[in-house]
C-alpha positions in Angstrom: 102.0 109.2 93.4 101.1 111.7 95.8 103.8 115.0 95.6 105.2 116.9 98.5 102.9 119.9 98.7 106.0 122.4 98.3 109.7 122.0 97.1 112.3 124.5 97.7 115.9 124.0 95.9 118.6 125.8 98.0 122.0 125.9 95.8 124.9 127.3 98.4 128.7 127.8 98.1 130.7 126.9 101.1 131.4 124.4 103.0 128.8 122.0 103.2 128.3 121.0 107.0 127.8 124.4 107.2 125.7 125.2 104.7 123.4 122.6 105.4 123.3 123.5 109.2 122.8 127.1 108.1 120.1 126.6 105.5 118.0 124.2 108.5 118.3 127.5 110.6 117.1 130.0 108.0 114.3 127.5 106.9 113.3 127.1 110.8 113.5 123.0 109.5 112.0 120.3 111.7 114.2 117.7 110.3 117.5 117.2 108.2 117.9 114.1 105.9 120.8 112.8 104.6 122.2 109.7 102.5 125.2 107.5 104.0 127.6 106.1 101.6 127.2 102.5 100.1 131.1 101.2 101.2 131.7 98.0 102.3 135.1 96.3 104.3 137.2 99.3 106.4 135.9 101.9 104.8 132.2 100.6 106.2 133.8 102.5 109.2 133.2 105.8 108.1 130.2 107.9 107.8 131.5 110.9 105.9 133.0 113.8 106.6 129.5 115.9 105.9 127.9 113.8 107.7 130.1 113.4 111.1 130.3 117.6 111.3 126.4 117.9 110.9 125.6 115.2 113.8 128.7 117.1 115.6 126.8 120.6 115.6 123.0 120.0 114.7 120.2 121.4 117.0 117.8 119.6 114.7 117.1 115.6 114.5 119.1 114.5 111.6 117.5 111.2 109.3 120.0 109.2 107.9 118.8 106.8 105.2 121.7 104.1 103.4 121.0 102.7 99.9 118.5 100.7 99.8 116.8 100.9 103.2 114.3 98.4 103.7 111.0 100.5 105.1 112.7 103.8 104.8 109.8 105.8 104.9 108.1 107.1 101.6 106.4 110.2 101.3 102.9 108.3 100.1 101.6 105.8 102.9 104.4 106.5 105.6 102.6 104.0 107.9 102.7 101.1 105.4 106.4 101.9 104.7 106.9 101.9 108.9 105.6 98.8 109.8 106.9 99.2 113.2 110.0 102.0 114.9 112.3 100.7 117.0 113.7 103.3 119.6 116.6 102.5 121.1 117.1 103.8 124.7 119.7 104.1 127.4 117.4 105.9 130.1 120.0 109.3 130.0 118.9 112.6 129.9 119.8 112.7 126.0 117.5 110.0 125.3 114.5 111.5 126.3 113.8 114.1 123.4 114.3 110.9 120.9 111.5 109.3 123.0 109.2 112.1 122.9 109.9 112.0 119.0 109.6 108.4 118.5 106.2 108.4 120.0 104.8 111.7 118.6 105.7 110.3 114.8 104.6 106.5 115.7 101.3 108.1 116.4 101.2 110.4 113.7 101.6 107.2 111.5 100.0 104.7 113.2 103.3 102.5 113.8 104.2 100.2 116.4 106.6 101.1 118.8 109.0 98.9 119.7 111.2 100.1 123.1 114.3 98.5 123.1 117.2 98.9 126.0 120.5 96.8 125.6 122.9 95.9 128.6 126.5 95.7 127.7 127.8 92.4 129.3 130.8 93.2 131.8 133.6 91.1 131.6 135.4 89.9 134.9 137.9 86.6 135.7 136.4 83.7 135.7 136.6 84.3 139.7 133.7 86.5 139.5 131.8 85.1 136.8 128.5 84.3 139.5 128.4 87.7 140.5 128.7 89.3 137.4 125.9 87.1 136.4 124.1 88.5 139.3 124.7 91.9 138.5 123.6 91.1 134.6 120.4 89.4 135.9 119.6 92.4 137.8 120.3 94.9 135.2 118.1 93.6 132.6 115.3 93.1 134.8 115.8 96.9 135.9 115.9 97.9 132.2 112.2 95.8 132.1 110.8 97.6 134.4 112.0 101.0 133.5 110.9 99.9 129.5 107.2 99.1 131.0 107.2 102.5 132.8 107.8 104.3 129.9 105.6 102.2 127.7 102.6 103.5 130.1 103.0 107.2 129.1 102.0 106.5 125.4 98.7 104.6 126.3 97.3 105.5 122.6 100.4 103.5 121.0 101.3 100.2 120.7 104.2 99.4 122.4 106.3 96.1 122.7 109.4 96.1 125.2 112.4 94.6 124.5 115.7 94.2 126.5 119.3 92.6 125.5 121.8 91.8 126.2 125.0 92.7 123.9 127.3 95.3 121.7 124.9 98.2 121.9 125.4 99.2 118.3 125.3 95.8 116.9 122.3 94.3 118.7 120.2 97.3 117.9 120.9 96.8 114.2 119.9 93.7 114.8 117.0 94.3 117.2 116.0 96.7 113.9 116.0 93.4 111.4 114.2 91.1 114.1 111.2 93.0 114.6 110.9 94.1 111.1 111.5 97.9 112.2 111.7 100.3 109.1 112.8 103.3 111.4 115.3 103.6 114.4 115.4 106.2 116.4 118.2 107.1 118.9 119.1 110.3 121.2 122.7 112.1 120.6 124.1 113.8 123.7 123.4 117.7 124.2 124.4 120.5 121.8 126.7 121.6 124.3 128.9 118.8 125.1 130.2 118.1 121.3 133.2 115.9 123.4 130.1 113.8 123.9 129.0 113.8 120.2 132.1 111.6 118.5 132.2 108.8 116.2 132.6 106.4 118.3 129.3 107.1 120.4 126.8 103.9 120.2 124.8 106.5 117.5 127.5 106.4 115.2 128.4 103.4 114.8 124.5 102.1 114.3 124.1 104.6 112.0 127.3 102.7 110.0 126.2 99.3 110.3 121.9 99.4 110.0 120.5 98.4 106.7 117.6 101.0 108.0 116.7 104.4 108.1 118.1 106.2 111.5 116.9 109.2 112.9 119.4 110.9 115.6 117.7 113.4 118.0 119.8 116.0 120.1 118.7 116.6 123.3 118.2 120.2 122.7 116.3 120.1 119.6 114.2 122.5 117.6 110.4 122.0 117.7 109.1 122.6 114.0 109.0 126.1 113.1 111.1 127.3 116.3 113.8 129.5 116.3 117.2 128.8 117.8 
């Protein structure tokens, strides 16, 4: 088995959302992974006390990996291990630094790249039900054409677009099973606005519910080896 080329073992005392934000910023780290707990039932619900404050406050994309991720990616042959990345989109301004990452490492790897976009159905009376049909239509065929768009700026990568309709959270776990994806990558909302970065954000709950690896990207993040 091929071995990382260097391991560093950081032991710290404190508190550990802390201490793991803080070690990222000494160590100028392009990434932070972490383990979600195994539960199942309520406690499913819950990602973790550690786990919640470092999404809450990281400048840095985060990987979160549960037991037994299909495809979680290995450090020997990452692009067998990603048959495909799934990047889950809503268009916002918070999205687009997961984007850039989703490409750069689907390239590096030599991974599909699967663009998904989900429309959350609106319910109305059954009064209205033809116009909020309308309305649907005309969303998901505005998410199409915005999906193809952004497929065209990563001409080197193969993309497929995918739109649906549904719970965000839950389709895109299941978006993640359907295409075979062994990565999913999704944008948090700015460092700033930590209002905006709670557990009950669309990235949270996927990253409860997905049987695969999840990478979270702020929107301000750190480029490898940059300082904050």
């Amino acid at each position: 088995m091929r071995q990382a080329s260097h391991v560093r073992i950081e032991v710290t005392v404190g508190d550990p959302s802390e201490a793991i934000l803080q070690t990222a910023r000494n160590l100028r780290a392009g990434l932070i992974v972490m383990g979600t707990h195994g539960l199942g039932g309520f406690r499913k619900l819950l990602l973790g006390s550690t786990t919640e404050q470092v999404l809450k406050r990281t400048e840095w994309p985060v990987l979160a990996v549960p037991p037994g991720a299909v495809g979680a990616p290995a450090v020997e042959h990452p692009g067998v291990q990603l048959r495909k990345i799934l990047l889950a989109t809503d268009f916002r301004e918070s999205a687009m630094s997961a984007t850039q990452w989703a490409a750069d490492l689907a390239s590096d790897v030599a991974a599909p790249l699967v663009l998904a976009h989900v429309v959350e159905p609106v319910r109305a009376s059954p009064l209205w039900e033809a116009l909020v049909a309308d309305f649907e239509d005309e969303r998901v065929a505005s998410g199409r054409r915005m999906l193809a768009r952004l497929s065209g700026s990563f001409p080197n990568t193969h993309t497929d677009c995918v739109v649906s309709v549904g719970q965000p959270a839950d389709t895109i776990a299941s978006l993640a099973v359907e295409y075979g994806a062994g990565l999913v990558v999704m944008g948090l909302a700015n460092a700033e606005d930590s209002e905006q970065r709670k557990p009950g954000s669309i990235a949270y709950r996927v990253l409860r519910i997905a049987h695969v690896a999840v990478v979270v990207v702020p929107r301000i993040s750190l480029p490898n080896g940059a300082s904050p």
